[in-house]
BAFIKOL-908738 format. One record per atom (N, C-alpha, C, CB): residue number from 1; residue in one letter; atom name; x, y, z. Coordinates in steps of 0.001 Angstrom, whole numbers. Atoms other than C-alpha are relative to their C-alpha. Glycine has a CB too. Layout:
! BAFIKOL-908738
num;residu;atome;u;v;w
NUM;A;CA;X;Y;Z
...
//
This chain:
! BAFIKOL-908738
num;residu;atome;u;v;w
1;X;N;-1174;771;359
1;X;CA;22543;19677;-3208
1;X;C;-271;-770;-1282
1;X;CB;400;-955;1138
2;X;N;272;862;1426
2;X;CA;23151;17777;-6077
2;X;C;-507;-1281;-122
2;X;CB;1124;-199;-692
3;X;N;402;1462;-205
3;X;CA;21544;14479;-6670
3;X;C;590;-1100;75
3;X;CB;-616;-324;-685
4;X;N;-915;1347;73
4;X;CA;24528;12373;-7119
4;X;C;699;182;1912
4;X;CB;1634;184;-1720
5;X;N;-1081;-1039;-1068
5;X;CA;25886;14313;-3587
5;X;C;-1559;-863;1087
5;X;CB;262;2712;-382
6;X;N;1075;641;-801
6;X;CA;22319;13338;-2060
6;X;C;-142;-1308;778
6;X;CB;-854;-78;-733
7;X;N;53;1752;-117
7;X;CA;22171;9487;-3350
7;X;C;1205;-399;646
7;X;CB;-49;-881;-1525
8;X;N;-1040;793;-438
8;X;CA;25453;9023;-2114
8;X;C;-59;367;1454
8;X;CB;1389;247;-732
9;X;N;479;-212;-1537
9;X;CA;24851;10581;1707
9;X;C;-901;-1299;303
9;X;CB;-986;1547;235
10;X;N;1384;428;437
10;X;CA;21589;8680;1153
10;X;C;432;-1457;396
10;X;CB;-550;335;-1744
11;X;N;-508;1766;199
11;X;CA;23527;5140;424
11;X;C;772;-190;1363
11;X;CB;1295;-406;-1589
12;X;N;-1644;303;-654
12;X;CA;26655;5815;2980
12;X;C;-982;-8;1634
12;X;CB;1750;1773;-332
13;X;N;666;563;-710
13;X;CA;23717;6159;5685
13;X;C;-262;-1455;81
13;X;CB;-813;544;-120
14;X;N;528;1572;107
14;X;CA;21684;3170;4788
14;X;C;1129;-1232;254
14;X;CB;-601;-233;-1612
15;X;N;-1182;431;-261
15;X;CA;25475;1367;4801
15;X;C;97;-51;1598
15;X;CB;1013;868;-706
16;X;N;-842;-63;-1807
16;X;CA;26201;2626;8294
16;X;C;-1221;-1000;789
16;X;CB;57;2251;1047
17;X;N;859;57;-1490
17;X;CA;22881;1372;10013
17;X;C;-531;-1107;-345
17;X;CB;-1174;1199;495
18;X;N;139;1882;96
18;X;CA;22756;-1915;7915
18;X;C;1212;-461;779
18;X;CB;146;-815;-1842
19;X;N;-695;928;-227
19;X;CA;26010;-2475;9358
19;X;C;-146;-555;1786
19;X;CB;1367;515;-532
20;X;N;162;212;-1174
20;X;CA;24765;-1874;12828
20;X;C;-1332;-1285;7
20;X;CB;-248;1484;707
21;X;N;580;1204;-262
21;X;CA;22242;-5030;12026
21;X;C;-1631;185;-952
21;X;CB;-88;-212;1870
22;X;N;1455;-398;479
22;X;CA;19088;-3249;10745
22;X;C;-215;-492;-1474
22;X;CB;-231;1682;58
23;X;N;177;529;1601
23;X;CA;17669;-4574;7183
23;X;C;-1028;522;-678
23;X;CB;-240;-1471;-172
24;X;N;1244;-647;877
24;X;CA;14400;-2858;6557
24;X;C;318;1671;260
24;X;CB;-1832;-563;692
25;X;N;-309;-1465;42
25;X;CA;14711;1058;6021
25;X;C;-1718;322;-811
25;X;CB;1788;469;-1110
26;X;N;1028;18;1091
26;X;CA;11588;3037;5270
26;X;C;366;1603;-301
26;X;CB;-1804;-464;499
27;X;N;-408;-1126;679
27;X;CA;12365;6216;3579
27;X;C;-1241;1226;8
27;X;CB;413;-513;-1496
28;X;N;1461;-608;454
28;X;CA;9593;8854;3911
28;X;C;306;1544;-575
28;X;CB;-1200;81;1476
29;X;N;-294;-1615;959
29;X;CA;10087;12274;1398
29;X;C;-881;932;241
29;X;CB;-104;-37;-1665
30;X;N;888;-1341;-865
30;X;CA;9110;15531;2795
30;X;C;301;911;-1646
30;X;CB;1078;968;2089
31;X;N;460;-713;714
31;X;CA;9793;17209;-728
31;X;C;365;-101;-1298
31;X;CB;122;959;420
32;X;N;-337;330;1654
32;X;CA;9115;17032;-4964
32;X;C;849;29;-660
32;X;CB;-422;485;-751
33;X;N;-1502;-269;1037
33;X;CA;12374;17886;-6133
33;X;C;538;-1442;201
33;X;CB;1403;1433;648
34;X;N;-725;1293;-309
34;X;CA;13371;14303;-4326
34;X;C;-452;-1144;-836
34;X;CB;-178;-387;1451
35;X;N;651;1338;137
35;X;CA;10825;11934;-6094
35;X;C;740;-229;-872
35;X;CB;-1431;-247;-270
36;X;N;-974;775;899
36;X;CA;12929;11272;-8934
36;X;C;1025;-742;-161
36;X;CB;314;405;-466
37;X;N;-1700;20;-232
37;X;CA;16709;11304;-7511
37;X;C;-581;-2088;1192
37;X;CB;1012;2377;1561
38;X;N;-26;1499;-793
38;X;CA;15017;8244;-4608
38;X;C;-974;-1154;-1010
38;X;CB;-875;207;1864
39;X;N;368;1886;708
39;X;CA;12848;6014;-7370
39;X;C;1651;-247;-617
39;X;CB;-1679;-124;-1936
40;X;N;-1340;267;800
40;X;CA;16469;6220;-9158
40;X;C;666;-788;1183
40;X;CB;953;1509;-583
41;X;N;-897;472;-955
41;X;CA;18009;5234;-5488
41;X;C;-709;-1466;122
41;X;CB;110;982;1437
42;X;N;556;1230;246
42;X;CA;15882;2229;-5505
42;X;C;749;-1101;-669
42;X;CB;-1042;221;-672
43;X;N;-898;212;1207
43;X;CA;17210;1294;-8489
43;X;C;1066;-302;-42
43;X;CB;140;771;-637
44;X;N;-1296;4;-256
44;X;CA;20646;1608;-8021
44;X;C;222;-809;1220
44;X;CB;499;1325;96
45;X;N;-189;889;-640
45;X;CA;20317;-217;-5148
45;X;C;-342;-1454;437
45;X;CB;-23;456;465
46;X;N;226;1334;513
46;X;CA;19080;-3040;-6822
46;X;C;1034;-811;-835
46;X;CB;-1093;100;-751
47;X;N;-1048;233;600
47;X;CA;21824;-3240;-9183
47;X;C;943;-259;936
47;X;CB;304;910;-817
48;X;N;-1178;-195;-447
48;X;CA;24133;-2867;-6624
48;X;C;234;-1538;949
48;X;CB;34;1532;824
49;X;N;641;665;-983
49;X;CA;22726;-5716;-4968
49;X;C;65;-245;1441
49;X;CB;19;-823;-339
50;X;N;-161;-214;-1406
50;X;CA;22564;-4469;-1299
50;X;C;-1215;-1288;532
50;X;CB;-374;1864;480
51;X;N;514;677;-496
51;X;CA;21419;-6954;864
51;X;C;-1405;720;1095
51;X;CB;1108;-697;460
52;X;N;1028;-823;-1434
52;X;CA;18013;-4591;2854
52;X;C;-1284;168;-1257
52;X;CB;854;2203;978
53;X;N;1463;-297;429
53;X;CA;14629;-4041;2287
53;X;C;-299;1497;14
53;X;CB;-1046;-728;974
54;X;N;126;-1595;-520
54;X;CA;14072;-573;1166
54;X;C;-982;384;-246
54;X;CB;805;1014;-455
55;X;N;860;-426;267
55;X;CA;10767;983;1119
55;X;C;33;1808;28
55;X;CB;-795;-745;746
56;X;N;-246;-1517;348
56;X;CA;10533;4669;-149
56;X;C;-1423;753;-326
56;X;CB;1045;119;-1388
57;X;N;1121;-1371;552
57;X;CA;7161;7380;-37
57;X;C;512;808;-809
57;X;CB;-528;1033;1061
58;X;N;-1014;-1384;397
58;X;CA;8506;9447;-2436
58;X;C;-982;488;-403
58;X;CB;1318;56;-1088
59;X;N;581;-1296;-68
59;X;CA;5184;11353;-2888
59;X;C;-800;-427;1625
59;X;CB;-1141;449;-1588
60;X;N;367;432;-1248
60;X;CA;4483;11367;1003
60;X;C;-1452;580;229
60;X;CB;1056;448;1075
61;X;N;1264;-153;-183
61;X;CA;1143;12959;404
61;X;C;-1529;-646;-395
61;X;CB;76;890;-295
62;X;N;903;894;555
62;X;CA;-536;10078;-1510
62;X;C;-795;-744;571
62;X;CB;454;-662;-600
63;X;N;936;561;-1304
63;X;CA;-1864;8307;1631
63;X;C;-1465;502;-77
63;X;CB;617;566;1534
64;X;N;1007;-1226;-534
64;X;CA;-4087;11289;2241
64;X;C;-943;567;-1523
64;X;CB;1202;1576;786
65;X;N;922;-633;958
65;X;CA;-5378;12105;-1306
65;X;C;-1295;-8;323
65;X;CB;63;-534;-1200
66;X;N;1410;-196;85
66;X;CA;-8849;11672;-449
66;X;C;-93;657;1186
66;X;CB;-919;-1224;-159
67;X;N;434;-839;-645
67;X;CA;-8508;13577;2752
67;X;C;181;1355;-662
67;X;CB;490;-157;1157
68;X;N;99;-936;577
68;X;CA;-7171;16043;686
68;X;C;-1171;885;-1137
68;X;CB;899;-276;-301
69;X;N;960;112;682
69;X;CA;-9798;16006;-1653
69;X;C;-1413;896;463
69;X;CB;-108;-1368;-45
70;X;N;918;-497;-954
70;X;CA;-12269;16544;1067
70;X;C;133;1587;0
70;X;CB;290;-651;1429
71;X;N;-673;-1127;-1256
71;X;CA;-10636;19546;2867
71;X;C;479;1214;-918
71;X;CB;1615;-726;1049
72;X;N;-159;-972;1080
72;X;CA;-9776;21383;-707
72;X;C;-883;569;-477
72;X;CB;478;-355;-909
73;X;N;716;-719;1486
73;X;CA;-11110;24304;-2731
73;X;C;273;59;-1344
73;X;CB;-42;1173;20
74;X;N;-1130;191;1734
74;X;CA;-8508;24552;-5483
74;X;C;24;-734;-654
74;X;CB;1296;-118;-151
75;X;N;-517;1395;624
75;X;CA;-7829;22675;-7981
75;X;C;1200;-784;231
75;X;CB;117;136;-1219
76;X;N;-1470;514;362
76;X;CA;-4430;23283;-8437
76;X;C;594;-1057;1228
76;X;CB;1105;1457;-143
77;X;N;-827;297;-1111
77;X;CA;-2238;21139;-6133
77;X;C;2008;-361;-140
77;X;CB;-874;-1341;533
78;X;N;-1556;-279;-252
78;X;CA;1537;21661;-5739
78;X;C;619;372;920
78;X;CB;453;701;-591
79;X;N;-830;-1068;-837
79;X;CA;4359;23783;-4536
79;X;C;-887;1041;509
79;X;CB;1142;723;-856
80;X;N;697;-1329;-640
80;X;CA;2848;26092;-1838
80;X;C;-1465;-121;-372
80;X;CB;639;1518;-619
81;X;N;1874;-165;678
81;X;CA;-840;25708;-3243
81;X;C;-873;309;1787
81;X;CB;-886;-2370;-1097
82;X;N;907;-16;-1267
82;X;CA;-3518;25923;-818
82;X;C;390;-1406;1176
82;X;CB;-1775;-141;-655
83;X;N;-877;1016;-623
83;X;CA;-2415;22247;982
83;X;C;1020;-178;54
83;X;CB;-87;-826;-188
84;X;N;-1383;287;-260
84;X;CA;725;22451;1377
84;X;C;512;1245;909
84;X;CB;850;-180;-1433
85;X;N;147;-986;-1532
85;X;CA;149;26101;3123
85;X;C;-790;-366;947
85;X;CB;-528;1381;-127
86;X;N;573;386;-1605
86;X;CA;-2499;24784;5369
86;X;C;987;-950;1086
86;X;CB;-1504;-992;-214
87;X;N;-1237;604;-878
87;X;CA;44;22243;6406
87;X;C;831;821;1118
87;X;CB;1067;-406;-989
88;X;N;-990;-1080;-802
88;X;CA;2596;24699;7097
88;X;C;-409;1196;1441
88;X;CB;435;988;-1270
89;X;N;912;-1326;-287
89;X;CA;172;27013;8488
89;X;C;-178;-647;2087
89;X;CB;-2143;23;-1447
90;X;N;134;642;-1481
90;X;CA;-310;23817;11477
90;X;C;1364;-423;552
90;X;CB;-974;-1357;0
91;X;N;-1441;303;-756
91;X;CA;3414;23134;11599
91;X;C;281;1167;710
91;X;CB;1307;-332;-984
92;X;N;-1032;-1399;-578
92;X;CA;4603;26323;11930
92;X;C;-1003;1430;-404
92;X;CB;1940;116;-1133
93;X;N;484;-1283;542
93;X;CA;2536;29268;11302
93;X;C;647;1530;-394
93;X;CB;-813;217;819
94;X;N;-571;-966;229
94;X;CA;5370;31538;11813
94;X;C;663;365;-1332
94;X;CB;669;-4;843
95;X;N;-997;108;867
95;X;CA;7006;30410;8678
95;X;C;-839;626;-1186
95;X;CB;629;-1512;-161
96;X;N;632;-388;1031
96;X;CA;4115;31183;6197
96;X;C;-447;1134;-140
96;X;CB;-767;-609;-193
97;X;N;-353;-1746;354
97;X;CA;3966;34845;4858
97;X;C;-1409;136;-1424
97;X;CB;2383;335;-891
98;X;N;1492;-321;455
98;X;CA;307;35273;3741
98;X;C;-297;737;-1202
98;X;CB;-657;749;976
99;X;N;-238;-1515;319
99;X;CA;1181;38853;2646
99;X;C;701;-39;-1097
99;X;CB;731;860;1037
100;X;N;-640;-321;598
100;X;CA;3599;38028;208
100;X;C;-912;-663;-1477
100;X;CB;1364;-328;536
101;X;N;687;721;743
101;X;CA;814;35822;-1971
101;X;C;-384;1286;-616
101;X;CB;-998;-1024;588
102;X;N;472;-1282;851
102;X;CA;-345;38170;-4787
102;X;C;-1035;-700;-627
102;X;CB;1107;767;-1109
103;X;N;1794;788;661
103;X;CA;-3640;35653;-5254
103;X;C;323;-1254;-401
103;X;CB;-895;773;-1618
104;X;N;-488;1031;833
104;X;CA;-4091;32987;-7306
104;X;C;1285;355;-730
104;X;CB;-1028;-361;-951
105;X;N;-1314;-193;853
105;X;CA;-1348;32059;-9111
105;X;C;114;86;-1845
105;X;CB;850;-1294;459
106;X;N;-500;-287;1557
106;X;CA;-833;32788;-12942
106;X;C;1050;-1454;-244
106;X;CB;1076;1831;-153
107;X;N;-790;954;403
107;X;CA;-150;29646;-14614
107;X;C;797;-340;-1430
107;X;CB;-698;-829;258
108;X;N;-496;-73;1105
108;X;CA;2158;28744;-17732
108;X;C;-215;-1836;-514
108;X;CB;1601;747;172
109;X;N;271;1277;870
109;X;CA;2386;25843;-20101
109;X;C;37;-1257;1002
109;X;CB;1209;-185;-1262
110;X;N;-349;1315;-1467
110;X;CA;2566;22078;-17664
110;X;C;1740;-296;-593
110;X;CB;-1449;-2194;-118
111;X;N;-1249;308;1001
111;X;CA;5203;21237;-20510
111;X;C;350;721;-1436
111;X;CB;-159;-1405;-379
112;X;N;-177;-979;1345
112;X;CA;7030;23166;-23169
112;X;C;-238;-536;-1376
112;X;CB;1435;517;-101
113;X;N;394;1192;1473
113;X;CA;6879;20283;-25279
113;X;C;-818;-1463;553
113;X;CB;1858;-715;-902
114;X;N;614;1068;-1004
114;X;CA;3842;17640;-24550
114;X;C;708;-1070;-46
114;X;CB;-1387;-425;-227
115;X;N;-211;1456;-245
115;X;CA;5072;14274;-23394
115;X;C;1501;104;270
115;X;CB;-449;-1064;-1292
116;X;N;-1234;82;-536
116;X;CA;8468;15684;-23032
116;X;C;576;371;1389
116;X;CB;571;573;-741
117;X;N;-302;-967;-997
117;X;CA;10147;16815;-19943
117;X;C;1438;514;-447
117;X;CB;-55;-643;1528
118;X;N;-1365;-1144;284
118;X;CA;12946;19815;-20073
118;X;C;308;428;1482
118;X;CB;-450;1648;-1097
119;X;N;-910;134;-1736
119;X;CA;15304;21076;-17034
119;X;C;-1475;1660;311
119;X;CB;3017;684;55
120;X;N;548;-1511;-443
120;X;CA;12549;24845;-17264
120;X;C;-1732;-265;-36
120;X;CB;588;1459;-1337
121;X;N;1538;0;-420
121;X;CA;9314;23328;-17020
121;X;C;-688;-216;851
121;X;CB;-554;-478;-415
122;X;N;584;-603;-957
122;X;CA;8556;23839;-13673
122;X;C;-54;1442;503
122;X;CB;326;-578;742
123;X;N;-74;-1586;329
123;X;CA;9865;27390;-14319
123;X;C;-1074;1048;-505
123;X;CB;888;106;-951
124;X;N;1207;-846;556
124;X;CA;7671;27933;-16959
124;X;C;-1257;-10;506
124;X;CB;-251;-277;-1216
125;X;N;1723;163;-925
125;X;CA;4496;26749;-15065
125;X;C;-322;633;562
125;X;CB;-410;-825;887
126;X;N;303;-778;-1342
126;X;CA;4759;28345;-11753
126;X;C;1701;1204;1
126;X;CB;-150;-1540;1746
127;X;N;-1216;-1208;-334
127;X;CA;6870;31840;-12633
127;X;C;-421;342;1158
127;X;CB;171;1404;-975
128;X;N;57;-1027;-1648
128;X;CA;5364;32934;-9404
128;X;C;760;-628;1263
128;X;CB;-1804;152;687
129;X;N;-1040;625;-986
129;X;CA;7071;30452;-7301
129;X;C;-633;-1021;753
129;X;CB;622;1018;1002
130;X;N;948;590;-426
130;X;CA;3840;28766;-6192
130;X;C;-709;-180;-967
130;X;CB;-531;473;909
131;X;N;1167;311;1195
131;X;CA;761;27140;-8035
131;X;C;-1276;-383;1235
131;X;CB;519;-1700;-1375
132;X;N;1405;84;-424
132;X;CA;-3033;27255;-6800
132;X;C;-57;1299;923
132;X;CB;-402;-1491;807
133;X;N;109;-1094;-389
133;X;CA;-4358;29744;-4680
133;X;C;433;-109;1726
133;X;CB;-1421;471;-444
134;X;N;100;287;-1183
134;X;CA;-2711;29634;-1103
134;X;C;-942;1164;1162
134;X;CB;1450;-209;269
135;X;N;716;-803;-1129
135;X;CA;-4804;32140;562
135;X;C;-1453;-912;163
135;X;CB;-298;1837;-507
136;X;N;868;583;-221
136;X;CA;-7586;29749;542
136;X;C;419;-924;922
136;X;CB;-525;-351;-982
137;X;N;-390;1209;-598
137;X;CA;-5471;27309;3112
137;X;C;-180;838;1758
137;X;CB;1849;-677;-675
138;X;N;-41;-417;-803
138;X;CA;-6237;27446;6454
138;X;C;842;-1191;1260
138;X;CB;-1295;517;7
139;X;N;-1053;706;-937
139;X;CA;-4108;25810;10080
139;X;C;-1261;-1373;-162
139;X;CB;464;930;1979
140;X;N;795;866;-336
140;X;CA;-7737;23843;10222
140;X;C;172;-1168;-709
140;X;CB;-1132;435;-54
141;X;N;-226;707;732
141;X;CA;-7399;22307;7268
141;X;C;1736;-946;-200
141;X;CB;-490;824;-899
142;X;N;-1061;273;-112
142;X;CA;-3732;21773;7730
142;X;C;86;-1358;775
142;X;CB;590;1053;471
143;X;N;-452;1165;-1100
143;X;CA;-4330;19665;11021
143;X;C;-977;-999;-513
143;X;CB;-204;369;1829
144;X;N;609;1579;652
144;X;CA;-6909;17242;9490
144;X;C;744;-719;-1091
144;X;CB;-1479;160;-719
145;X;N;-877;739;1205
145;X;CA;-4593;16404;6640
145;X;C;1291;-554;574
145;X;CB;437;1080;-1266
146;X;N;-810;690;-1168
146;X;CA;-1839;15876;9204
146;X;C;-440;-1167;493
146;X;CB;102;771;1125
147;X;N;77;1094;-847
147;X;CA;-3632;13900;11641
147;X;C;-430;-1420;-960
147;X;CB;-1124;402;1211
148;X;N;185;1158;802
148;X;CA;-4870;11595;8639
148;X;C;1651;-483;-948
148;X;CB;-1412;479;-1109
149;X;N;-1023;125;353
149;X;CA;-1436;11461;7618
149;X;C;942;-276;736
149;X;CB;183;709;-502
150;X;N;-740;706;-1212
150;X;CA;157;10286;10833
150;X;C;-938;-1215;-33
150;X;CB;55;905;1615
151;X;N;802;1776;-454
151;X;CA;-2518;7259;10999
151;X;C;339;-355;-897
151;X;CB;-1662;-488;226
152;X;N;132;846;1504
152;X;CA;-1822;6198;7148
152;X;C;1822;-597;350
152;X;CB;-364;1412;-1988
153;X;N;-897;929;-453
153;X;CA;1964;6344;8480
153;X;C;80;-819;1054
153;X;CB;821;445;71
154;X;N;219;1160;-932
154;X;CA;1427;4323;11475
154;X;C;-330;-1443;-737
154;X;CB;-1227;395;968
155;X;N;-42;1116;824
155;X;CA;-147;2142;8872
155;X;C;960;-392;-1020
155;X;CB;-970;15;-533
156;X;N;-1281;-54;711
156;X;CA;2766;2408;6637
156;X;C;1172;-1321;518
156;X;CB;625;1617;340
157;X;N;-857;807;-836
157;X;CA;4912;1044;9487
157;X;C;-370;-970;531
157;X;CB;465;512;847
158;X;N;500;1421;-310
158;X;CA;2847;-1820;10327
158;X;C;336;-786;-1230
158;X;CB;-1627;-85;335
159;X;N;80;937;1025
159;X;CA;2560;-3226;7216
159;X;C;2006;212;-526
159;X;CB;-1544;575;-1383
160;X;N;-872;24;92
160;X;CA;6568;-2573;6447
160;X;C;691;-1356;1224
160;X;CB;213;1378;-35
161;X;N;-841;565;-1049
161;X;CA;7418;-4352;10022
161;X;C;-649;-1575;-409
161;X;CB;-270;726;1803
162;X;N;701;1627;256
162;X;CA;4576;-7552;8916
162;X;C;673;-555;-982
162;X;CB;-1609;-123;-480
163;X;N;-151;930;1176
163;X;CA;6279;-8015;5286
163;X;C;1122;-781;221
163;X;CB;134;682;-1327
164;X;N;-694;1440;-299
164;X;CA;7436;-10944;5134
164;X;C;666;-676;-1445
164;X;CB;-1296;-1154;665
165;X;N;-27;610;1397
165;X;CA;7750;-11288;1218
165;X;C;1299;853;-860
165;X;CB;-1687;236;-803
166;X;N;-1124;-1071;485
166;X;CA;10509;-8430;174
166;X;C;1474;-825;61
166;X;CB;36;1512;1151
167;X;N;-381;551;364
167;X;CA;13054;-10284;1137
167;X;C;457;-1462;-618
167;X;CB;80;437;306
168;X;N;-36;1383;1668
168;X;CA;12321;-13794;-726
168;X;C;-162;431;-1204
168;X;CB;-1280;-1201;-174
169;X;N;121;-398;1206
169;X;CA;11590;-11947;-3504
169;X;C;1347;779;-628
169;X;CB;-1200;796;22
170;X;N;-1467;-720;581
170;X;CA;14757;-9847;-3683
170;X;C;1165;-1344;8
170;X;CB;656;1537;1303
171;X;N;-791;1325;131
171;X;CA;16850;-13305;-3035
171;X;C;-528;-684;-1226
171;X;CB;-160;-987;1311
172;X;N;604;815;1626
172;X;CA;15140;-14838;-6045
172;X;C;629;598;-979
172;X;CB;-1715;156;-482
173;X;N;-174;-907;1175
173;X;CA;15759;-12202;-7809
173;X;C;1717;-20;-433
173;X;CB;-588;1657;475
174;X;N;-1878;16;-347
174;X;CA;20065;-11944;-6865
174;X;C;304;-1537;-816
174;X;CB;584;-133;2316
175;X;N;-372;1961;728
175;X;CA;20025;-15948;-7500
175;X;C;-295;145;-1365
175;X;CB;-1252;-1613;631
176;X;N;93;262;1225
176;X;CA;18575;-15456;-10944
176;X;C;875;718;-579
176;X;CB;-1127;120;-478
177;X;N;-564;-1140;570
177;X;CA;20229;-12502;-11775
177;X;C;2058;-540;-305
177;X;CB;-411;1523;1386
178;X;N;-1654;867;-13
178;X;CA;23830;-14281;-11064
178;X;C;287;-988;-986
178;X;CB;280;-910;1347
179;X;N;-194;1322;1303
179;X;CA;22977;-17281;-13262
179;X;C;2;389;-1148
179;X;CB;-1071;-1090;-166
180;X;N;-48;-484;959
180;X;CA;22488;-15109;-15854
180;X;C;1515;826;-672
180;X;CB;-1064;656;223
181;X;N;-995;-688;76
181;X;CA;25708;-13428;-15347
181;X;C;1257;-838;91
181;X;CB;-113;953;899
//
């Protein structure tokens, strides 16, 4: 869907289930095409000045980098790479198609132009459709990066339910922001 089609589902939630009383929301992103469209929702819903505390993973695998680290051969890490099939491999094994991998992946420029970004440069990178080598991912590796990735959110949600500082800081912020206006 489109990103304006997203953020606005996205908002008209968060709306419905502040109105049922709730104020903290934590947002957790299952995939890269999103990280951009929710730091922007942030954003916008700072301007907008909604009264809730919103906390957003928008790369939900950052917890875990150093288990990942561990538990990797590849370098590469992305779409489909070796971690992101072992994952899959412990969610669902039925879903991942081994057979259709034609190896490592053949990589292209990161950016067509450095320091810029364009709408085809994840195109040009990964023409294969994937980046790193997923035949190196196995379910084993999948479930240790999981299970360290369910304790980091458990910790996630502790420390979201303890803060205590989000909203004095966003009220500071509304009060100044008004006097200015």
């Amino acid at each position: 869907m489109r990103a304006e089609t997203f953020l606005s589902i996205l908002e008209d939630i968060l709306d419905e289930v502040l109105r049922h009383g709730f104020k903290k929301f934590l947002i957790v992103n299952g995939h890269g095409g999103n990280r951009r469209p929710l730091r922007l929702f942030v954003r916008k819903m700072l301007e907008k000045e909604k009264r809730i505390q919103l906390y957003i993973l928008a790369d939900p695998l950052t917890p875990v980098r150093s288990i990942i680290e561990e538990v990797r051969e590849t370098e590469v890490y992305e779409h489909a790479c070796e971690v992101e099939t072992s994952i899959m491999m412990s969610l669902s094994p039925g879903l991942v198609k081994l057979e259709r991998v034609k190896g490592k992946a053949v990589l292209g420029k990161r950016r067509l132009i450095e320091h810029i970004e364009t709408m085809v440069d994840w195109q040009g990178y990964a023409p294969m459709g994937y980046v790193g080598d997923p035949t190196k991912a196995s379910s084993d590796k999948g479930q240790v990066i999981l299970e360290g990735w369910i304790q980091a959110i458990v910790q996630i949600i502790r420390a979201v339910k303890e803060d205590r500082d989000y909203e004095k800081i966003l009220l500071e912020y509304y009060s100044r922001k008004n006097l200015r206006t």
